[in-house]
N, CA, C and O atoms as a CHARMM CRD file, in Angstrom:
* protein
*
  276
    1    1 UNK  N    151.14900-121.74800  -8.21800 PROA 1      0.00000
    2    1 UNK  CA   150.54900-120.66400  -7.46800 PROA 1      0.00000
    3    1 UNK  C    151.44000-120.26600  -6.29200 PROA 1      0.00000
    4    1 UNK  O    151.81500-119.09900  -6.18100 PROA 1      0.00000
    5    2 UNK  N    151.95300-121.65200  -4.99700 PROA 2      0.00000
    6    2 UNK  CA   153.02500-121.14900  -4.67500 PROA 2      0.00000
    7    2 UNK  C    154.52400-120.49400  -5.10200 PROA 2      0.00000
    8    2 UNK  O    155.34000-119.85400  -4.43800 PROA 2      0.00000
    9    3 UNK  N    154.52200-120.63600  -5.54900 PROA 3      0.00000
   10    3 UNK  CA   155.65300-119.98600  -6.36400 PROA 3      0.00000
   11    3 UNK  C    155.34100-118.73500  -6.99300 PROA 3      0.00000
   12    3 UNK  O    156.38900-118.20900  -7.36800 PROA 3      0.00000
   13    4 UNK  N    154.51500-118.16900  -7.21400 PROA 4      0.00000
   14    4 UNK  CA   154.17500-116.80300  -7.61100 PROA 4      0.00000
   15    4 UNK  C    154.34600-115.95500  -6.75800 PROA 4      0.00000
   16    4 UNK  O    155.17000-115.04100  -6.78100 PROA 4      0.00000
   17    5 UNK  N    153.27700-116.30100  -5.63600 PROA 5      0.00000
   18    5 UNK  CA   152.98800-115.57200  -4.00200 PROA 5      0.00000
   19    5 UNK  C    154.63600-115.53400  -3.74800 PROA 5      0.00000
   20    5 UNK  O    155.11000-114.43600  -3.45500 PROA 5      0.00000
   21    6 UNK  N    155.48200-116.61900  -3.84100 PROA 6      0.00000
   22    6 UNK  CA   156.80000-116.43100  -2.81000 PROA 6      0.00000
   23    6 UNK  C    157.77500-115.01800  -3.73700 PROA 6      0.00000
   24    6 UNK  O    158.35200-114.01000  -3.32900 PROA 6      0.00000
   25    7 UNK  N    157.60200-115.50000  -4.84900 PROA 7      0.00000
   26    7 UNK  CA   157.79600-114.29800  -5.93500 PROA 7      0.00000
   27    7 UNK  C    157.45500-113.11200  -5.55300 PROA 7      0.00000
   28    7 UNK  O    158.29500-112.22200  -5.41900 PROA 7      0.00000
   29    8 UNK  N    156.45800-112.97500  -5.37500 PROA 8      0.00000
   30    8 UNK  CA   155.64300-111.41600  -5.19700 PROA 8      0.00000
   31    8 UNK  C    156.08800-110.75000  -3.78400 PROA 8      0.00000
   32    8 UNK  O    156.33900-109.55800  -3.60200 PROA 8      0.00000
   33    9 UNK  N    156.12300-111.66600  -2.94800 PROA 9      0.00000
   34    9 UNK  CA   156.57400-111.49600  -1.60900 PROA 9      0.00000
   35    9 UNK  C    157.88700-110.95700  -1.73700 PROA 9      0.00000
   36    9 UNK  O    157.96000-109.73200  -1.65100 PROA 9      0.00000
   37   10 UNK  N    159.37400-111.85400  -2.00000 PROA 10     0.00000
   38   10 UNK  CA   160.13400-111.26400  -2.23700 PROA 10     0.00000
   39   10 UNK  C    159.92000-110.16500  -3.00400 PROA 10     0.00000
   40   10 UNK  O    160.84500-109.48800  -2.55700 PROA 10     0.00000
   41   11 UNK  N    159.47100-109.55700  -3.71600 PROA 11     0.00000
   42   11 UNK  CA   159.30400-108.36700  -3.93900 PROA 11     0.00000
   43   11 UNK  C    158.65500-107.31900  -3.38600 PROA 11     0.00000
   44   11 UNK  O    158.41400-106.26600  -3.97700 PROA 11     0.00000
   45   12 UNK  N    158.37900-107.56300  -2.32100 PROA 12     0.00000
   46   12 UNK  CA   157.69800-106.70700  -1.40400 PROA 12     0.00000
   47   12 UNK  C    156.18600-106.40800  -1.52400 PROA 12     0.00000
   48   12 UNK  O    155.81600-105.44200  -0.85700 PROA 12     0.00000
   49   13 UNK  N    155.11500-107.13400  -2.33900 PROA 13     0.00000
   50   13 UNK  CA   153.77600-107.35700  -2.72000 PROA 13     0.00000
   51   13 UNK  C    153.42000-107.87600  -1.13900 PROA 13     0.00000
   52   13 UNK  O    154.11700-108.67500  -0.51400 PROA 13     0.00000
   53   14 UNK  N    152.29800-107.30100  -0.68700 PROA 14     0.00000
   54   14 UNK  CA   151.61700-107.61500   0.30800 PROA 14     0.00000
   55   14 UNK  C    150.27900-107.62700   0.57600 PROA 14     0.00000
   56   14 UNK  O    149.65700-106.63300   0.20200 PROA 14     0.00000
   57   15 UNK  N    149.53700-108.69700   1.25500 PROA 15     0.00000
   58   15 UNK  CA   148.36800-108.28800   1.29200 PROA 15     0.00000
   59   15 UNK  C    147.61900-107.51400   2.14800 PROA 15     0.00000
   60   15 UNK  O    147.82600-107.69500   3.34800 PROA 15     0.00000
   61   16 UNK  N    146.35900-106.25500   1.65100 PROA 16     0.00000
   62   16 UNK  CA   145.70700-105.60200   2.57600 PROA 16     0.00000
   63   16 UNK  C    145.30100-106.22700   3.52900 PROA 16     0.00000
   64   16 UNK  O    145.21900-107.42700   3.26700 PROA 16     0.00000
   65   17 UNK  N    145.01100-105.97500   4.50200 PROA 17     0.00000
   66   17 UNK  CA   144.16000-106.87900   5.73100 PROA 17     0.00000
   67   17 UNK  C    143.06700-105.71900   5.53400 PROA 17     0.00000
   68   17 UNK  O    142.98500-104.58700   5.05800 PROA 17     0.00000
   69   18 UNK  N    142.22800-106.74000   6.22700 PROA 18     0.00000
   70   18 UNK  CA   140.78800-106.34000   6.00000 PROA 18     0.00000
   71   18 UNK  C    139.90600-106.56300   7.48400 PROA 18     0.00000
   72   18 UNK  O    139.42200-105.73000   8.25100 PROA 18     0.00000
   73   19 UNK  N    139.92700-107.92600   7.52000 PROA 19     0.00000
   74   19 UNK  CA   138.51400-108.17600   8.10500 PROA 19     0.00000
   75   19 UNK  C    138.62800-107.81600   9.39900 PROA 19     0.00000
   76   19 UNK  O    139.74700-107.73100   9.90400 PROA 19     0.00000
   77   20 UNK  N    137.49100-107.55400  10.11900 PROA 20     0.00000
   78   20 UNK  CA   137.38000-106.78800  11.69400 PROA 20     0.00000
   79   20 UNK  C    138.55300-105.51900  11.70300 PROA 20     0.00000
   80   20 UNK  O    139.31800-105.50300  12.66800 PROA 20     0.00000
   81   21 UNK  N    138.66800-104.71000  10.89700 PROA 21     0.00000
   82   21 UNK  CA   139.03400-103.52400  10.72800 PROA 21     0.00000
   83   21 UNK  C    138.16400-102.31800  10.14200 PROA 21     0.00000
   84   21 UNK  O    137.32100-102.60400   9.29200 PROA 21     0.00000
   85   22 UNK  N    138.28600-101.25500  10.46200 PROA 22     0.00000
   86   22 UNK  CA   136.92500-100.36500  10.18200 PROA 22     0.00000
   87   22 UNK  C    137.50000-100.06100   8.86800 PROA 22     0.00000
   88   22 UNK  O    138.69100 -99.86100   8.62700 PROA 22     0.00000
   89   23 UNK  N    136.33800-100.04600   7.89700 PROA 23     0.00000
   90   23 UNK  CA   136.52000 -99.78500   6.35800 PROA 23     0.00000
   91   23 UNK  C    137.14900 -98.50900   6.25000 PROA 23     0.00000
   92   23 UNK  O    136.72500 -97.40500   6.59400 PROA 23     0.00000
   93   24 UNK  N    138.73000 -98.98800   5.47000 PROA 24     0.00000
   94   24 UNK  CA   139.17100 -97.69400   4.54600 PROA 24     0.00000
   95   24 UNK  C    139.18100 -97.29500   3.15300 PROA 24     0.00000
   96   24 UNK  O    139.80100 -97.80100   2.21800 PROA 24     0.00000
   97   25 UNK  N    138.64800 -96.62300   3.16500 PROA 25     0.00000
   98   25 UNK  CA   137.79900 -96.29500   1.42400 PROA 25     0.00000
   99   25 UNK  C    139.75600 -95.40700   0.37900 PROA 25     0.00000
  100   25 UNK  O    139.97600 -94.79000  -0.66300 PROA 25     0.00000
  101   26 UNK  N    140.49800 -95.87200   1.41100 PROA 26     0.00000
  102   26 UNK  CA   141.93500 -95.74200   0.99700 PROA 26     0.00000
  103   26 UNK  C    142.45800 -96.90100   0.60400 PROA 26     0.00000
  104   26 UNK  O    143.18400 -96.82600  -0.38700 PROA 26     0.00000
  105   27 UNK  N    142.24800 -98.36100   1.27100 PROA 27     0.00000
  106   27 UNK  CA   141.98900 -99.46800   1.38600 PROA 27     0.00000
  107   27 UNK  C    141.07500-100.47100   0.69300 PROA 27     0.00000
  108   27 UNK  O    141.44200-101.61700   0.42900 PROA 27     0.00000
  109   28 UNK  N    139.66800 -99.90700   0.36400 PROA 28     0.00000
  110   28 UNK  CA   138.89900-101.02100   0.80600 PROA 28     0.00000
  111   28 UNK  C    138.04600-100.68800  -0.59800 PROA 28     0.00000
  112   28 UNK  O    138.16400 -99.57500  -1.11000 PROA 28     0.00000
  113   29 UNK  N    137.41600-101.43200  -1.03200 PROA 29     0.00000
  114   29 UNK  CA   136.12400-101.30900  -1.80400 PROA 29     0.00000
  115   29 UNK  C    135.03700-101.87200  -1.65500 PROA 29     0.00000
  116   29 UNK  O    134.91300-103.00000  -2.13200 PROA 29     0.00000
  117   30 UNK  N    133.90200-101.24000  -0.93400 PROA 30     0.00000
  118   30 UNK  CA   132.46000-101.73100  -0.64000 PROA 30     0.00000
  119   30 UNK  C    131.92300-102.23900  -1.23700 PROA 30     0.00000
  120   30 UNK  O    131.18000-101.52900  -1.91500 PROA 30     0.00000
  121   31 UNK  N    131.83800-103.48100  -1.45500 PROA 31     0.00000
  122   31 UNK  CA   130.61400-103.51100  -2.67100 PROA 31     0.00000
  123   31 UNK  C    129.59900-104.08300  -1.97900 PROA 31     0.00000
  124   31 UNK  O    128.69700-104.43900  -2.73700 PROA 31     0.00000
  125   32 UNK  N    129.34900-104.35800  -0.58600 PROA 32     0.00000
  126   32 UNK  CA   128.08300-105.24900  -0.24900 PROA 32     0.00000
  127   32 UNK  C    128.07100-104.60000   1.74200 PROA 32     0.00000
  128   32 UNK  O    128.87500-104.76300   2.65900 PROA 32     0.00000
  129   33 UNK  N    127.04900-104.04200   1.66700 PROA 33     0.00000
  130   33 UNK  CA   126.59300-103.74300   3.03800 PROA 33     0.00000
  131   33 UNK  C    125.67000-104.41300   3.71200 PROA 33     0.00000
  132   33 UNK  O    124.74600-104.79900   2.99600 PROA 33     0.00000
  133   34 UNK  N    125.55900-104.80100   5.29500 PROA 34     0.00000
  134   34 UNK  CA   125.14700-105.78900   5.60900 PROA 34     0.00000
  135   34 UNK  C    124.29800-105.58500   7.19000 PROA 34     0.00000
  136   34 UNK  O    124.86700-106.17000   8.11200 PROA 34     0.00000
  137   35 UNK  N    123.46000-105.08600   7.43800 PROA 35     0.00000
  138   35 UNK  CA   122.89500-104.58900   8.98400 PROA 35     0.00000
  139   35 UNK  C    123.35100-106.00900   9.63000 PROA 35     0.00000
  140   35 UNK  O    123.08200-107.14500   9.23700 PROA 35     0.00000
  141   36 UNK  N    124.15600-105.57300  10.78800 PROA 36     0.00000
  142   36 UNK  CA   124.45800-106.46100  11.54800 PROA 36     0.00000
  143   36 UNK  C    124.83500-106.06300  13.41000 PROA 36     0.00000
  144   36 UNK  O    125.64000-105.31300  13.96200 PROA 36     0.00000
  145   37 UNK  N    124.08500-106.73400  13.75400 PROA 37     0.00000
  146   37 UNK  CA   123.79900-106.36200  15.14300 PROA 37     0.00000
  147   37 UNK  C    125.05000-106.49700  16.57100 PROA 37     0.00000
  148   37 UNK  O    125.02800-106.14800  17.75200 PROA 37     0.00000
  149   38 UNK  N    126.05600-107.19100  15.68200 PROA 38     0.00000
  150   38 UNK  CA   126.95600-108.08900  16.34800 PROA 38     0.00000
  151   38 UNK  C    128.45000-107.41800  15.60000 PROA 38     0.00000
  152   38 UNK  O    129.54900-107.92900  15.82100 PROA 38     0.00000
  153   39 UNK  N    128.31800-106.55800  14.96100 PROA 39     0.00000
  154   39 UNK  CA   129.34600-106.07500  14.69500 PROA 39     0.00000
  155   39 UNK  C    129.36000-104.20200  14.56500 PROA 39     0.00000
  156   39 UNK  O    128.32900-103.53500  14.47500 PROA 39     0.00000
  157   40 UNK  N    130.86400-103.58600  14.58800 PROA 40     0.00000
  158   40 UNK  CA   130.93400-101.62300  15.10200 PROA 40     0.00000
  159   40 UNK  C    129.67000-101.31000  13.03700 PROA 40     0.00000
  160   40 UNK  O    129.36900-101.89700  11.99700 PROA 40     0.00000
  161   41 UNK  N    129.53600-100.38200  13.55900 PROA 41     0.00000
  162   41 UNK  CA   129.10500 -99.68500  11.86400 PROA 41     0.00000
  163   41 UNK  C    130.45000 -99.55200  11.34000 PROA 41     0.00000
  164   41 UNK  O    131.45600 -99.45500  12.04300 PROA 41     0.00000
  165   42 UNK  N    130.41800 -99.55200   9.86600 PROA 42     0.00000
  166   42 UNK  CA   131.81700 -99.36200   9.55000 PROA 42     0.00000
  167   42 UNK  C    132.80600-100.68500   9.39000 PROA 42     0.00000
  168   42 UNK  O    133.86600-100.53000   8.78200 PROA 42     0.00000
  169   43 UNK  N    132.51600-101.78400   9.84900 PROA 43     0.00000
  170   43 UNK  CA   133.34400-102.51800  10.03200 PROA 43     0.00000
  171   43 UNK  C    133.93600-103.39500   8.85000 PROA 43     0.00000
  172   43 UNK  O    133.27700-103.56800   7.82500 PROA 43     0.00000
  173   44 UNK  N    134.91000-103.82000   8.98100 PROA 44     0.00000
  174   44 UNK  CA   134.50800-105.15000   7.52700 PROA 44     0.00000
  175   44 UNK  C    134.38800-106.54700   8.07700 PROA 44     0.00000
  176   44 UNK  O    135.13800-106.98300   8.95100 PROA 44     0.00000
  177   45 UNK  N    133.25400-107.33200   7.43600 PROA 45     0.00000
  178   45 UNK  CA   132.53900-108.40500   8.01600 PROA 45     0.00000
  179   45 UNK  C    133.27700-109.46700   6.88200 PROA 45     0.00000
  180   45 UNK  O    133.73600-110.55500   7.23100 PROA 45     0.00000
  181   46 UNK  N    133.30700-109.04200   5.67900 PROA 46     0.00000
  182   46 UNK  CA   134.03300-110.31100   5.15100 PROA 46     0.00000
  183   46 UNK  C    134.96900-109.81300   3.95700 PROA 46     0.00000
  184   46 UNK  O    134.81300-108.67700   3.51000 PROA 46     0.00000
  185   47 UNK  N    135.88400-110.62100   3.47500 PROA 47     0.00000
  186   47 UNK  CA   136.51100-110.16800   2.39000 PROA 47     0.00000
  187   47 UNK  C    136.41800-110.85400   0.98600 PROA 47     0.00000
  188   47 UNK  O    136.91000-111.97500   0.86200 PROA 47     0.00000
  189   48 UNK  N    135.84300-110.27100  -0.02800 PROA 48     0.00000
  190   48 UNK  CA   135.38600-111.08300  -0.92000 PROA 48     0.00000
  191   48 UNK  C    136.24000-111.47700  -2.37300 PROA 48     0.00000
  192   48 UNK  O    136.03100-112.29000  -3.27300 PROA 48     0.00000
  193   49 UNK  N    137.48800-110.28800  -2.05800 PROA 49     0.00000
  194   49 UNK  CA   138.93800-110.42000  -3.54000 PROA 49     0.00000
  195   49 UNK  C    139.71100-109.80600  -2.07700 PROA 49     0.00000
  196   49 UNK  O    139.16800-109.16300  -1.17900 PROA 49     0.00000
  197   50 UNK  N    141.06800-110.21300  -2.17000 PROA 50     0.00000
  198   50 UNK  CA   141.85200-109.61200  -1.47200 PROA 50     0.00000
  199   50 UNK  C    142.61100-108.44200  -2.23600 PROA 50     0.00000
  200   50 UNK  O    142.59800-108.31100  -3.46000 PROA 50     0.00000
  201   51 UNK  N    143.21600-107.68100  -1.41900 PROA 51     0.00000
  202   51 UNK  CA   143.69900-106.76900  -2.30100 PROA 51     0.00000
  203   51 UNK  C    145.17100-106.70300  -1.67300 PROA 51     0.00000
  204   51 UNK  O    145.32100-107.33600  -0.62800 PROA 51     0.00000
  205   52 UNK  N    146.47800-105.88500  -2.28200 PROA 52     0.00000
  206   52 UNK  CA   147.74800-106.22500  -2.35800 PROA 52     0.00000
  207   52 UNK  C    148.38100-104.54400  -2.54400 PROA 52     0.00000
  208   52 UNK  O    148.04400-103.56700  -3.21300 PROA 52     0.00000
  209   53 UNK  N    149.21400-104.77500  -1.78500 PROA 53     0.00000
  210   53 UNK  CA   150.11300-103.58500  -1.71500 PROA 53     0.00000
  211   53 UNK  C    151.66500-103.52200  -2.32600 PROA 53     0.00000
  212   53 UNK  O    152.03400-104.59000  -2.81300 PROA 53     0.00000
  213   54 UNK  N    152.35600-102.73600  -2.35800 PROA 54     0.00000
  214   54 UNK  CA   153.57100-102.70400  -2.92200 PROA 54     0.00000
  215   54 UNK  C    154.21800-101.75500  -2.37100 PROA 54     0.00000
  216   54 UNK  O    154.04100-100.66600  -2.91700 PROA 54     0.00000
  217   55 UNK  N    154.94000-101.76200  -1.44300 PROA 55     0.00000
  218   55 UNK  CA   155.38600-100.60600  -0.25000 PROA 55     0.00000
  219   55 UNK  C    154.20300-100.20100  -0.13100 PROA 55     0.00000
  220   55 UNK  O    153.15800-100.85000  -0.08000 PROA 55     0.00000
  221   56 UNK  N    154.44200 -98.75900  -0.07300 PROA 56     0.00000
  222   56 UNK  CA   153.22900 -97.78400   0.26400 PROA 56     0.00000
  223   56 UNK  C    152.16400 -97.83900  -0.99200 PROA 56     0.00000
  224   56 UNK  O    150.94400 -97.69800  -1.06300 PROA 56     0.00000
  225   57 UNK  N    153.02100 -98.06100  -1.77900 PROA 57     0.00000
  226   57 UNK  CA   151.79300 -98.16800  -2.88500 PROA 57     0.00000
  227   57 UNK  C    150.60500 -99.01400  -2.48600 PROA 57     0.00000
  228   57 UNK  O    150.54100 -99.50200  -1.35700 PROA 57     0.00000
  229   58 UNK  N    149.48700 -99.22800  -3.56600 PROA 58     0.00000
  230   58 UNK  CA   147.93400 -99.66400  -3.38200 PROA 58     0.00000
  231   58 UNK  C    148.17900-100.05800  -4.76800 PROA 58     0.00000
  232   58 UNK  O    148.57600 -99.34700  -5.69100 PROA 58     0.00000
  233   59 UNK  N    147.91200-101.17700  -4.77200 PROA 59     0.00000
  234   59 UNK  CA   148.12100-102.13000  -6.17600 PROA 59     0.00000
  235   59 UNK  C    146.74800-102.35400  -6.76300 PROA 59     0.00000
  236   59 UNK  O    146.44300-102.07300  -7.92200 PROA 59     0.00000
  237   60 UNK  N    145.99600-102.85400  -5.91300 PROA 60     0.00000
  238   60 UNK  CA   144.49800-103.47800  -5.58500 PROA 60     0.00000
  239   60 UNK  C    144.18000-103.45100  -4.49700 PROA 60     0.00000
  240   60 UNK  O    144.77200-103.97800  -3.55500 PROA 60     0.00000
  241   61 UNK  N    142.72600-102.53400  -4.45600 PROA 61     0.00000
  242   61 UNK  CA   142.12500-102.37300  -3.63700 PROA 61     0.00000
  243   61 UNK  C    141.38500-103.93100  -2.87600 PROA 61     0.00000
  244   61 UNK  O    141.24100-104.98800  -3.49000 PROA 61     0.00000
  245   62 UNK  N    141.12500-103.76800  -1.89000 PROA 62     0.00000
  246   62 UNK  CA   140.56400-105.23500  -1.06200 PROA 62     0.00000
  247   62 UNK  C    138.73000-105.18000  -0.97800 PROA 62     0.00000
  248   62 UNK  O    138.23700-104.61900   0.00100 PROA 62     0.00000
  249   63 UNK  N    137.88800-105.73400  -1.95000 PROA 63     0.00000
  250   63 UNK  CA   136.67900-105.86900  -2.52500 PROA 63     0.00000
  251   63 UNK  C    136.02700-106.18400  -1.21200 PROA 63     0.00000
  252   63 UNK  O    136.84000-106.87200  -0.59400 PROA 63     0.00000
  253   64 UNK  N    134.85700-105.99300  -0.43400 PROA 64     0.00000
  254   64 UNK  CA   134.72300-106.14600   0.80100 PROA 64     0.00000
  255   64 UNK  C    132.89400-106.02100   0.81700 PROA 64     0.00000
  256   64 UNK  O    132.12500-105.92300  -0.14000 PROA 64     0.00000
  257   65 UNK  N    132.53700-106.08200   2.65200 PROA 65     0.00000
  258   65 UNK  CA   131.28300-106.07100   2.47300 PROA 65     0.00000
  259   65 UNK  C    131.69800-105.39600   4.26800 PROA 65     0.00000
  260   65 UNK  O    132.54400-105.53300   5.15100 PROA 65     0.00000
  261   66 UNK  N    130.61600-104.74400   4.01200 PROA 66     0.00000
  262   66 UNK  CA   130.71900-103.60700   5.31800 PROA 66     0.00000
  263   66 UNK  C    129.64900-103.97500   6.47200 PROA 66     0.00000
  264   66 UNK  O    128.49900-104.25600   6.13600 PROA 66     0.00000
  265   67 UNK  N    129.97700-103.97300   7.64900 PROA 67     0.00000
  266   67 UNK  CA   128.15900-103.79600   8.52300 PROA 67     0.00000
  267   67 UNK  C    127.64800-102.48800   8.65900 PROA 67     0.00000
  268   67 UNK  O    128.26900-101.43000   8.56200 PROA 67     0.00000
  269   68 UNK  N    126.78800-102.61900   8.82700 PROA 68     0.00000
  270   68 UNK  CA   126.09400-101.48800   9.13600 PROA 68     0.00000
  271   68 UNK  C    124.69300-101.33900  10.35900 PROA 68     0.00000
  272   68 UNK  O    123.73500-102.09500  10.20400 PROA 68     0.00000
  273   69 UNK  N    124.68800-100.34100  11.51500 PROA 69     0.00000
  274   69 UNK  CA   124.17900-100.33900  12.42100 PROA 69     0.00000
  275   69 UNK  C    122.49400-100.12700  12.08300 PROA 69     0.00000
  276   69 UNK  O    121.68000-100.09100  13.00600 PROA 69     0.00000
């Protein structure tokens, strides 16, 4: 598994960041919303698949769960 990641890396594969960033639907895929009192609307509260980039490209989107006010 290490050896894949160092693979992918040298190739410029990266992962989306996600969490405590406001959901980008360019970025991100909602699948689970969550009323939460302690976090902005919009936000992402957890990350549930990571998702991976390739330069500018969007390889996989980052599977997520959103708060909501």
């Amino acid at each position: 598994h290490a050896k894949l990641q160092d693979v992918l890396r040298r190739q410029g594969v990266t992962p989306v960041e996600s969490v405590g960033l406001d959901f980008d639907p360019n970025l991100h895929q909602a699948v689970l919303y969550e009323e939460s009192a302690a976090h902005r609307d919009g936000e992402v509260i957890a990350e549930l698949q990571r998702g991976y980039r390739l330069g500018d490209r969007l390889l996989r989107a980052a599977m997520v769960k959103v708060a909501k006010a």
